[in-house]
N, CA, C and O atoms as a Maestro MAE file, in Angstrom:
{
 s_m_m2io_version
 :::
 2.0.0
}

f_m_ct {
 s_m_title
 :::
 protein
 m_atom[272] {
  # First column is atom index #
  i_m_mmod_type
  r_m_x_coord
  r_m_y_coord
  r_m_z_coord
  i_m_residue_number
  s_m_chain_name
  s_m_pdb_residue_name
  s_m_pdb_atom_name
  i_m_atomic_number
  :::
  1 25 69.402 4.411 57.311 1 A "UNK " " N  " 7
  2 3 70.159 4.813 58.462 1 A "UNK " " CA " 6
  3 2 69.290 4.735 59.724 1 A "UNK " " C  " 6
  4 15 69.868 4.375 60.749 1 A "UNK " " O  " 8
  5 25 67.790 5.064 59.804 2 A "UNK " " N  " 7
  6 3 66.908 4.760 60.850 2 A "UNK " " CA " 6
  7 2 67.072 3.748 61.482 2 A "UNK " " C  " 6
  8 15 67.253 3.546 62.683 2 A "UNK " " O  " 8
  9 25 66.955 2.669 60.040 3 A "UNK " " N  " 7
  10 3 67.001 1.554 60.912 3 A "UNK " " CA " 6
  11 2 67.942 0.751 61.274 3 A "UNK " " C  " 6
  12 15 67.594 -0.269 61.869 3 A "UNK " " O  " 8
  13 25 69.409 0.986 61.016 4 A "UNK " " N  " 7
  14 3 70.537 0.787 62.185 4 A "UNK " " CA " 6
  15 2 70.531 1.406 63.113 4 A "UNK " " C  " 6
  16 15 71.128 0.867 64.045 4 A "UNK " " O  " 8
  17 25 70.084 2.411 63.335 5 A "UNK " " N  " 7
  18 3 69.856 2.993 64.561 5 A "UNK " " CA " 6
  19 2 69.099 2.371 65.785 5 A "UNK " " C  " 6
  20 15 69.355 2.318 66.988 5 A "UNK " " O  " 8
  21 25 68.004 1.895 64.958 6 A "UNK " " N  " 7
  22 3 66.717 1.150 65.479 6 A "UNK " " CA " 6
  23 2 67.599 -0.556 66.091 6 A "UNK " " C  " 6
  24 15 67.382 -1.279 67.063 6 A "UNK " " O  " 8
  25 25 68.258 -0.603 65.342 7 A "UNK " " N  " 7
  26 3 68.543 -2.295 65.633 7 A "UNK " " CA " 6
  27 2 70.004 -1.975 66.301 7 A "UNK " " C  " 6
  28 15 70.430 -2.912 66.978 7 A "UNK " " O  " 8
  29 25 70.695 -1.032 66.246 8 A "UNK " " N  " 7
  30 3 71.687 -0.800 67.434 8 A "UNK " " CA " 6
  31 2 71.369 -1.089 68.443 8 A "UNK " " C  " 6
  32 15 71.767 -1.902 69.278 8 A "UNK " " O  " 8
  33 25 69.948 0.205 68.335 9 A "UNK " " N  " 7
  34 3 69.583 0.530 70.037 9 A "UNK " " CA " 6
  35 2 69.007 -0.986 70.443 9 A "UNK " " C  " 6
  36 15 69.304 -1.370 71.574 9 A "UNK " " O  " 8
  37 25 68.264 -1.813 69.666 10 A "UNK " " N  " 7
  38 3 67.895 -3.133 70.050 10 A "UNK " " CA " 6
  39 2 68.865 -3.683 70.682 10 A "UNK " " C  " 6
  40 15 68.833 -4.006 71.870 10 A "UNK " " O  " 8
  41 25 69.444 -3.770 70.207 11 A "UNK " " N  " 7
  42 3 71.022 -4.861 70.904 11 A "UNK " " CA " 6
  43 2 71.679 -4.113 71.810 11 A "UNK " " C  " 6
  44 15 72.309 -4.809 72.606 11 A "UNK " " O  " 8
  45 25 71.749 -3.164 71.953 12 A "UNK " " N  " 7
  46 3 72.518 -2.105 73.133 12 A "UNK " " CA " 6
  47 2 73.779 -2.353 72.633 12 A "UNK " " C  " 6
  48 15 74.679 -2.766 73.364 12 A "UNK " " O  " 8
  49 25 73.921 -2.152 71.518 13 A "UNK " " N  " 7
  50 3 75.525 -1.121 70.759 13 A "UNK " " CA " 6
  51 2 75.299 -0.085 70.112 13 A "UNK " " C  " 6
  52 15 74.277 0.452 69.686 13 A "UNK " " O  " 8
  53 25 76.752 0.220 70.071 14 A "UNK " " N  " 7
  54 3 76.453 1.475 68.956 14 A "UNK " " CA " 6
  55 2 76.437 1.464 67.691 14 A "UNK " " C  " 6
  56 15 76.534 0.261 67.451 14 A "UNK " " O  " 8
  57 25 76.366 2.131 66.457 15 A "UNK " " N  " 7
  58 3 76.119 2.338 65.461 15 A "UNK " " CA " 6
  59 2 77.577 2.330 64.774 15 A "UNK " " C  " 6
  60 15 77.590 2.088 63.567 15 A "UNK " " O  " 8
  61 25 78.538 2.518 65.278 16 A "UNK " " N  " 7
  62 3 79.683 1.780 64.734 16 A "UNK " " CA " 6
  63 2 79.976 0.860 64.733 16 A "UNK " " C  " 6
  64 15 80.286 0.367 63.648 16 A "UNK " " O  " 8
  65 25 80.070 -0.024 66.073 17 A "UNK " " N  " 7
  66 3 80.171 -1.205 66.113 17 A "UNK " " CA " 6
  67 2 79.032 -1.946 65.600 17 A "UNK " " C  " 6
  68 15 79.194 -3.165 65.546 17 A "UNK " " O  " 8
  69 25 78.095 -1.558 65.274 18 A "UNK " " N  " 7
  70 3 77.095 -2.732 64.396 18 A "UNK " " CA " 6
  71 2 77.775 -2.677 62.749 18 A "UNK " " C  " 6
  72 15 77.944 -3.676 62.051 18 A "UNK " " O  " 8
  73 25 77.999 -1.712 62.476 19 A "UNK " " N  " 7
  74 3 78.852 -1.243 61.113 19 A "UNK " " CA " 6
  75 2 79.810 -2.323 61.058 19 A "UNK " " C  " 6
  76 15 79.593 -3.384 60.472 19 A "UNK " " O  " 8
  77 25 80.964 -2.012 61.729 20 A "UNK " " N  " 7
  78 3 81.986 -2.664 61.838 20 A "UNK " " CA " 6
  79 2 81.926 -4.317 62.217 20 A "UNK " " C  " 6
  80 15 82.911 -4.943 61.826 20 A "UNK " " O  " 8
  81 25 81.243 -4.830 62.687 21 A "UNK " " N  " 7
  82 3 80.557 -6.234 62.297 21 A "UNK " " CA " 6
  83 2 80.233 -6.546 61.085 21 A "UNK " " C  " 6
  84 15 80.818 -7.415 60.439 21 A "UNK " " O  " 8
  85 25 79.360 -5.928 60.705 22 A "UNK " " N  " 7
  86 3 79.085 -6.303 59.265 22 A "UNK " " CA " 6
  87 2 80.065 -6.066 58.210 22 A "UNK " " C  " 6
  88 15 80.131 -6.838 57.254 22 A "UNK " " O  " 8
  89 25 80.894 -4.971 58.326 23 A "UNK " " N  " 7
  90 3 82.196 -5.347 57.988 23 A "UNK " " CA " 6
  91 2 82.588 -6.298 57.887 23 A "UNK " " C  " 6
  92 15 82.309 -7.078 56.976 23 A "UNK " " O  " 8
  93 25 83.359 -6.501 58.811 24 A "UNK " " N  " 7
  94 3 83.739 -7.489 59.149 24 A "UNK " " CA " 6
  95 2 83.194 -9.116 58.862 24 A "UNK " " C  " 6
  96 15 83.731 -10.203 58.646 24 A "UNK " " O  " 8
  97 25 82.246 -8.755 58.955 25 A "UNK " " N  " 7
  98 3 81.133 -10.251 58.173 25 A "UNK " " CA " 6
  99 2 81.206 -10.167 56.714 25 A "UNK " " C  " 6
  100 15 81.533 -11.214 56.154 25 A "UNK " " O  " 8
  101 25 80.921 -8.925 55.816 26 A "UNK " " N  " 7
  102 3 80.903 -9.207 54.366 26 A "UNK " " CA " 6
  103 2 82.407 -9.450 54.036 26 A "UNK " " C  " 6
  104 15 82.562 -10.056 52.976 26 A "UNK " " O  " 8
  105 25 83.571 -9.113 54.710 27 A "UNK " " N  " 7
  106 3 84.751 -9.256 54.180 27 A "UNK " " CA " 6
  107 2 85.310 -10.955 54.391 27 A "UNK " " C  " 6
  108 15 85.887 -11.762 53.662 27 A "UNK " " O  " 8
  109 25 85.047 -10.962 55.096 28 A "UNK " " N  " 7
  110 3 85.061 -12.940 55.800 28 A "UNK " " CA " 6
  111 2 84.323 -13.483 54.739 28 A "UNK " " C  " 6
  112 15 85.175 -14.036 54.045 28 A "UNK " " O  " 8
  113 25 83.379 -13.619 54.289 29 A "UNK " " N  " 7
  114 3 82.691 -14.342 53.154 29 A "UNK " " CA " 6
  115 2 83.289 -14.005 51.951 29 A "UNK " " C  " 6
  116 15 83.703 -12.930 51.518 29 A "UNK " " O  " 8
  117 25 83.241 -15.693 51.259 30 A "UNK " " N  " 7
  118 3 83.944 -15.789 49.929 30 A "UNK " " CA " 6
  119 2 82.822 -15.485 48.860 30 A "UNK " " C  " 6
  120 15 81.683 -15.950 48.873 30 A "UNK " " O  " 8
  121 25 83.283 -14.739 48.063 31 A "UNK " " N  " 7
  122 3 82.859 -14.442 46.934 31 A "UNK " " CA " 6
  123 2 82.585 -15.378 45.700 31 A "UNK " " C  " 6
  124 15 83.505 -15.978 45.144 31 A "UNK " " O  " 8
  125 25 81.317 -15.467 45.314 32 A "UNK " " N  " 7
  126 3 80.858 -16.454 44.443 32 A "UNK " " CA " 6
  127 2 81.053 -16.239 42.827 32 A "UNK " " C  " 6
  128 15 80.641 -15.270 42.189 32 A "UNK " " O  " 8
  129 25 81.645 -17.163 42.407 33 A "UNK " " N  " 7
  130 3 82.006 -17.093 40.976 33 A "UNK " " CA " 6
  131 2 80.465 -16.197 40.121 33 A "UNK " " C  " 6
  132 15 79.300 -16.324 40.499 33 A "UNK " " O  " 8
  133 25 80.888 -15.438 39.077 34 A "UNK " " N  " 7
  134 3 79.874 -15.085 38.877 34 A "UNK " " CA " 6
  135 2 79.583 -15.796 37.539 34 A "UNK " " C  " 6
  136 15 80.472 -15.942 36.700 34 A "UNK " " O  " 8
  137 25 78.716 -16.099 37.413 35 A "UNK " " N  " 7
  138 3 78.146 -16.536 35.722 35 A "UNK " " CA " 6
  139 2 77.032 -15.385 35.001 35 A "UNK " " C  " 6
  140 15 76.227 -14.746 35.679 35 A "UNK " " O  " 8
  141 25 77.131 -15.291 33.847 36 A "UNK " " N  " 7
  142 3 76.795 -14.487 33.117 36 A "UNK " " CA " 6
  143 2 75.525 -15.634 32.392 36 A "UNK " " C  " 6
  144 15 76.177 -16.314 31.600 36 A "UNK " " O  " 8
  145 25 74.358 -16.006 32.350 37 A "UNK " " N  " 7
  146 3 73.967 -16.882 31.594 37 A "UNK " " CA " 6
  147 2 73.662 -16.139 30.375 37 A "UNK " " C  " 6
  148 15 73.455 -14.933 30.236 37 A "UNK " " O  " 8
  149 25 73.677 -17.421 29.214 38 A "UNK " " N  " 7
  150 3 73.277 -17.305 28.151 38 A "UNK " " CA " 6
  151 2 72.226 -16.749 28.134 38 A "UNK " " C  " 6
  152 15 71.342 -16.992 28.956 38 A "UNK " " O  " 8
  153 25 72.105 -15.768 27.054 39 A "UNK " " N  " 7
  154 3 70.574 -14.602 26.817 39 A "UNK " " CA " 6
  155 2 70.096 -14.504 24.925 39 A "UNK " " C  " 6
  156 15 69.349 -13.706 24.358 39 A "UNK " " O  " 8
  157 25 70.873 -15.637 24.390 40 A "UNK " " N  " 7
  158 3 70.883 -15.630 23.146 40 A "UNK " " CA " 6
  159 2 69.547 -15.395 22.996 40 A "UNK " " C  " 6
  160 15 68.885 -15.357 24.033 40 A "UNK " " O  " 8
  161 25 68.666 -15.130 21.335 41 A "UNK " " N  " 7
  162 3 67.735 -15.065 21.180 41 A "UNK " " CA " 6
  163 2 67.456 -15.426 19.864 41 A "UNK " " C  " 6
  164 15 68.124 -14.912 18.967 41 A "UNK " " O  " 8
  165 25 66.316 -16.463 19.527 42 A "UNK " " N  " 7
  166 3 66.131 -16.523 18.087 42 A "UNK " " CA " 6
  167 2 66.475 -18.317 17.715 42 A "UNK " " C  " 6
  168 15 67.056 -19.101 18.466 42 A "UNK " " O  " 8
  169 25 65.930 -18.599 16.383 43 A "UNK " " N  " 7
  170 3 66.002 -19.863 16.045 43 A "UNK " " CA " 6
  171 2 67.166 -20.181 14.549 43 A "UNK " " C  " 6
  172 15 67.496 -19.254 13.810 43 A "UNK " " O  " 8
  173 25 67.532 -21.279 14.387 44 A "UNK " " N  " 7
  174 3 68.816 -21.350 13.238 44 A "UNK " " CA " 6
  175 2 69.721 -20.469 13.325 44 A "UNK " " C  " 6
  176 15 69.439 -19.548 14.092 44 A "UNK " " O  " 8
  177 25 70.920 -20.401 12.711 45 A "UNK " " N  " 7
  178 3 72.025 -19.679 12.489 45 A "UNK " " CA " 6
  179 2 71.657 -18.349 12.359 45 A "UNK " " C  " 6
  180 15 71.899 -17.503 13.219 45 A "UNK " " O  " 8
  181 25 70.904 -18.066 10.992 46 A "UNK " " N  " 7
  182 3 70.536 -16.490 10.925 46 A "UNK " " CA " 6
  183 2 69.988 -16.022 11.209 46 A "UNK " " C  " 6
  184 15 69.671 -15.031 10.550 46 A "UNK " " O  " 8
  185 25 69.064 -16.428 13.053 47 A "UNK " " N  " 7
  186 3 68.454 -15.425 13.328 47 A "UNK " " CA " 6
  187 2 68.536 -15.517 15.029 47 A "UNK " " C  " 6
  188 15 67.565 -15.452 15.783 47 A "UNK " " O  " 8
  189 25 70.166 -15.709 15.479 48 A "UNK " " N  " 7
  190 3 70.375 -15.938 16.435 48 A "UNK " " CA " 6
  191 2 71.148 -14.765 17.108 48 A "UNK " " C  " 6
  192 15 72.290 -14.436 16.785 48 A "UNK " " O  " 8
  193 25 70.432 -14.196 18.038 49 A "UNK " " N  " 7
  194 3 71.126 -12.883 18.420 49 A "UNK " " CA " 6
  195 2 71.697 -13.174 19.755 49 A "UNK " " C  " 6
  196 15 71.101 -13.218 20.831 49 A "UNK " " O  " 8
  197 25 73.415 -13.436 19.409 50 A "UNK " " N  " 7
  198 3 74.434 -13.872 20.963 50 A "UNK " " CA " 6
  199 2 75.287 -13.136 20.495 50 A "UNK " " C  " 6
  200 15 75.015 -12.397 19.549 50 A "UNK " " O  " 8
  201 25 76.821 -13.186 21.201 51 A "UNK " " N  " 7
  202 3 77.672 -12.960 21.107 51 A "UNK " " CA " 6
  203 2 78.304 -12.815 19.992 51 A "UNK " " C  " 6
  204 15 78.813 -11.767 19.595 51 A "UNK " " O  " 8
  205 25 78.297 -14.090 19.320 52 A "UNK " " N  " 7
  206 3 79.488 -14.138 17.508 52 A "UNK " " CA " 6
  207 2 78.407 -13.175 16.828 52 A "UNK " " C  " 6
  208 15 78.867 -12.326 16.064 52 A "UNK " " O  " 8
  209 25 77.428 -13.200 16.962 53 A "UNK " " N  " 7
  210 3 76.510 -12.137 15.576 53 A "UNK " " CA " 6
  211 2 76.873 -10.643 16.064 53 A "UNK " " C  " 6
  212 15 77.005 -9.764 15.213 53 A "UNK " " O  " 8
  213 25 77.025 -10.376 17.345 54 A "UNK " " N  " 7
  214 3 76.726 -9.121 17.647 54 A "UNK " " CA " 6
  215 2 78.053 -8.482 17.281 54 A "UNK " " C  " 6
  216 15 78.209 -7.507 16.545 54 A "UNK " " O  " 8
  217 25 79.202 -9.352 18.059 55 A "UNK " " N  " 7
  218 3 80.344 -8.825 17.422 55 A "UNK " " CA " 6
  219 2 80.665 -8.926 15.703 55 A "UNK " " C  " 6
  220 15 81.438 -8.217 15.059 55 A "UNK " " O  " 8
  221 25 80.200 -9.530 15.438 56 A "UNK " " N  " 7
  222 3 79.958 -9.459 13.760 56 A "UNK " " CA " 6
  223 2 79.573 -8.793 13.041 56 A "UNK " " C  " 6
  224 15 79.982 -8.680 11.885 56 A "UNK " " O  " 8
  225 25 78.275 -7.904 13.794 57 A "UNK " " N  " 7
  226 3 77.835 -6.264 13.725 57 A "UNK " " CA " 6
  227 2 78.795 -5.702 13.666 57 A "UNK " " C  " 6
  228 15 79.308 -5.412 12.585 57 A "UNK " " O  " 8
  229 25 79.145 -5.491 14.451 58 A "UNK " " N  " 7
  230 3 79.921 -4.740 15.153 58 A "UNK " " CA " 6
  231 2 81.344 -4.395 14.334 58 A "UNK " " C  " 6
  232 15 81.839 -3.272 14.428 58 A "UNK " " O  " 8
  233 25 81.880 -5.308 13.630 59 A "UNK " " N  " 7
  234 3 83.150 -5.556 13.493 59 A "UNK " " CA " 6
  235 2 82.353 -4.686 11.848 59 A "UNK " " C  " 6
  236 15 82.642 -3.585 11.379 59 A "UNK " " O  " 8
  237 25 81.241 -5.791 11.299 60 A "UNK " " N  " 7
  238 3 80.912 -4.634 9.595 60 A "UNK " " CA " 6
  239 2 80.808 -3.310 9.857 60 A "UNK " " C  " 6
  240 15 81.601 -2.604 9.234 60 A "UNK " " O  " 8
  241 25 80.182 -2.855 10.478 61 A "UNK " " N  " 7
  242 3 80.080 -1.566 10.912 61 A "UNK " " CA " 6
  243 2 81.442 -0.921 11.053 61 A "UNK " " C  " 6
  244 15 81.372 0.241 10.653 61 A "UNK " " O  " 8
  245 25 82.488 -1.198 11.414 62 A "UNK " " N  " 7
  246 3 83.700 -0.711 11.343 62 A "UNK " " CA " 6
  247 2 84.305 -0.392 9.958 62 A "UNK " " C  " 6
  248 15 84.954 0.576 9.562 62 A "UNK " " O  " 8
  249 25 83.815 -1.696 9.257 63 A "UNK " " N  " 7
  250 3 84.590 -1.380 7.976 63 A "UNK " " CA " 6
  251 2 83.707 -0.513 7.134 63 A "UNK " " C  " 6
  252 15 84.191 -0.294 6.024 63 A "UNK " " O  " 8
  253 25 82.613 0.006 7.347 64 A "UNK " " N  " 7
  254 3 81.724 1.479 6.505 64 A "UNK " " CA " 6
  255 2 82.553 2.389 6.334 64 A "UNK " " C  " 6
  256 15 83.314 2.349 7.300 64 A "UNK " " O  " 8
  257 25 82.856 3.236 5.612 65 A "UNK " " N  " 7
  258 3 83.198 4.340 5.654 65 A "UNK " " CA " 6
  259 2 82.948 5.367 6.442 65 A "UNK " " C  " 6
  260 15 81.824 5.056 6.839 65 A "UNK " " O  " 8
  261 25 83.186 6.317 6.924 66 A "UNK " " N  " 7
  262 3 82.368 7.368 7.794 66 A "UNK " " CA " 6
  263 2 82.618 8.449 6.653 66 A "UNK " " C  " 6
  264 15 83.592 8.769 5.972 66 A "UNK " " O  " 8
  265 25 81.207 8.892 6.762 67 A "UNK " " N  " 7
  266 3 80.849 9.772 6.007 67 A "UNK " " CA " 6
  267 2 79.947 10.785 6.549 67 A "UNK " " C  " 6
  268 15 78.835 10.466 6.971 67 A "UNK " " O  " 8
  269 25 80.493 12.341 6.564 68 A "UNK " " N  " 7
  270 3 80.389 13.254 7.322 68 A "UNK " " CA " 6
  271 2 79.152 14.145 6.917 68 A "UNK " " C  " 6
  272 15 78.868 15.145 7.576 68 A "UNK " " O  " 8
  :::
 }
 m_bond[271] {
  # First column is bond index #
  i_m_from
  i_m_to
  i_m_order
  :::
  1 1 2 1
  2 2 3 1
  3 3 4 2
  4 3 5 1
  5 5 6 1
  6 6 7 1
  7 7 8 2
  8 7 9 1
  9 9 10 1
  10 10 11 1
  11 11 12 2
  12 11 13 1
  13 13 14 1
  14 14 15 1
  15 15 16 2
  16 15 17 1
  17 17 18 1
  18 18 19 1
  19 19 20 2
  20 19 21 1
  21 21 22 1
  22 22 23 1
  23 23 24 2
  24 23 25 1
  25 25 26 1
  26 26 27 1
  27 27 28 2
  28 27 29 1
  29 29 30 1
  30 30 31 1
  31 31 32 2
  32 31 33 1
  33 33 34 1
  34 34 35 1
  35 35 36 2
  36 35 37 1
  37 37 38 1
  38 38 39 1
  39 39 40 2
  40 39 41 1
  41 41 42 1
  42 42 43 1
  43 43 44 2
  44 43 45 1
  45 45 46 1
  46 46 47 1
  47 47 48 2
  48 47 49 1
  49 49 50 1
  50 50 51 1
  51 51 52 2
  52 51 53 1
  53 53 54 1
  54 54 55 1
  55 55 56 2
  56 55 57 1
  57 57 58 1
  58 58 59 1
  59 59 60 2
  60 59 61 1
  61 61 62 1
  62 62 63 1
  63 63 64 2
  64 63 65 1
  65 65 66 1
  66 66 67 1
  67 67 68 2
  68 67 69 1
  69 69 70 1
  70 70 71 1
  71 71 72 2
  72 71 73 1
  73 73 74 1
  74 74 75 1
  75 75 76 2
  76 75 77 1
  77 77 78 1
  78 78 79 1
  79 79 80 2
  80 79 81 1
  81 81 82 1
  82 82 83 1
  83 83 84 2
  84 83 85 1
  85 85 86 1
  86 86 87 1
  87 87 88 2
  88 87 89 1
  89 89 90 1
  90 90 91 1
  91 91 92 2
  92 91 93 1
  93 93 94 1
  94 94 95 1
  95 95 96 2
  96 95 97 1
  97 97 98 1
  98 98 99 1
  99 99 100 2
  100 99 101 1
  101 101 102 1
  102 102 103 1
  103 103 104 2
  104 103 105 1
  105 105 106 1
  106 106 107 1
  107 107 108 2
  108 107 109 1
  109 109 110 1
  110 110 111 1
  111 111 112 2
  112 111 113 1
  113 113 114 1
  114 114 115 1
  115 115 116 2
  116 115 117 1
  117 117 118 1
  118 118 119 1
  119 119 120 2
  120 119 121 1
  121 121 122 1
  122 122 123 1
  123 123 124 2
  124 123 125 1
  125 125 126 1
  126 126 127 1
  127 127 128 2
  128 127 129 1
  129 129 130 1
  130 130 131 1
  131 131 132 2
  132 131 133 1
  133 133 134 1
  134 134 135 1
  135 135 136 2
  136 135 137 1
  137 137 138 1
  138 138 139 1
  139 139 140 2
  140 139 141 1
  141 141 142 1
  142 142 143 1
  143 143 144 2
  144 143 145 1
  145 145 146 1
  146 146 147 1
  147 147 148 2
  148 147 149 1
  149 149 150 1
  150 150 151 1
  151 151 152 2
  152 151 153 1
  153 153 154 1
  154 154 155 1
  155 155 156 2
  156 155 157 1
  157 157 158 1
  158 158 159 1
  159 159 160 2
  160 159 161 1
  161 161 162 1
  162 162 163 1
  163 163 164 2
  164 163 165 1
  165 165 166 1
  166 166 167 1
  167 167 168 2
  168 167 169 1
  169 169 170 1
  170 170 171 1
  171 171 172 2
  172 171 173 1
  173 173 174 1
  174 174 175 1
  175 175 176 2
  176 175 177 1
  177 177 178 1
  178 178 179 1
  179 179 180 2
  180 179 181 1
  181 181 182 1
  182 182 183 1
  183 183 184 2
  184 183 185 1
  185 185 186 1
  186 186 187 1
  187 187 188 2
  188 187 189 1
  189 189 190 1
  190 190 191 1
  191 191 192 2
  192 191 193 1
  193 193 194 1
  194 194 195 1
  195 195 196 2
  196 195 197 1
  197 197 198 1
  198 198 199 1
  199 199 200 2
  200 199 201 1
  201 201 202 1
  202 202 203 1
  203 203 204 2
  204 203 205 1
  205 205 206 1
  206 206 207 1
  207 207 208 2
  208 207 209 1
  209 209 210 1
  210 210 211 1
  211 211 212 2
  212 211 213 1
  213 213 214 1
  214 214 215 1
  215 215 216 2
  216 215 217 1
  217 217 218 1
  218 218 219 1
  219 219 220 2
  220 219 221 1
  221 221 222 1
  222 222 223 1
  223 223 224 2
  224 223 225 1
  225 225 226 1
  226 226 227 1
  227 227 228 2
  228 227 229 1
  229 229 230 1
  230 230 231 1
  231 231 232 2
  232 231 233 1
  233 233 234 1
  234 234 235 1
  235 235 236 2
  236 235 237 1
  237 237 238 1
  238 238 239 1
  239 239 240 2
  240 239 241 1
  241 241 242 1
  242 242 243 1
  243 243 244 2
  244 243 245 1
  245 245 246 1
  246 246 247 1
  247 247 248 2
  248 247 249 1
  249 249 250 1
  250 250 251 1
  251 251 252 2
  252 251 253 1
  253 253 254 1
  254 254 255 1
  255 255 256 2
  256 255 257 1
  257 257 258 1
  258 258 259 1
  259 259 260 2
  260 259 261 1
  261 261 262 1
  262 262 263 1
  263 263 264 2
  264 263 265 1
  265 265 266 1
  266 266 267 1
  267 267 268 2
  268 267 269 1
  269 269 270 1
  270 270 271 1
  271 271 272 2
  :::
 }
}
């Protein structure tokens, strides 16, 4: 917050209207597709830790019994 203050007073506006610019600026810009990259880990089939294995955990683990 200092330092909008600091760069208001630079420009000789106020602290709303520097706000409200930048507003106004992040809402005007298009938003970039996002990608998630691949983070797999590991070599051959059985020792590849991505997505299909984890939910594959995930899914045996369901069928355990719960036991209290």
């Amino acid at each position: 917050m200092r330092r909008a203050k600091q760069v208001a007073a630079q420009r000789k506006t106020t602290l709303r209207s520097l706000f409200l610019d930048a507003l106004e600026s992040s809402l005007n810009e298009k938003p970039e597709a996002f990608r998630l990259r691949d983070a797999s880990v590991g070599y051959g089939s059985e020792h590849v830790v991505g997505t299909d294995s984890i939910n594959r955990a995930i899914d045996e683990q369901r069928e355990v019994p719960f036991e209290p």
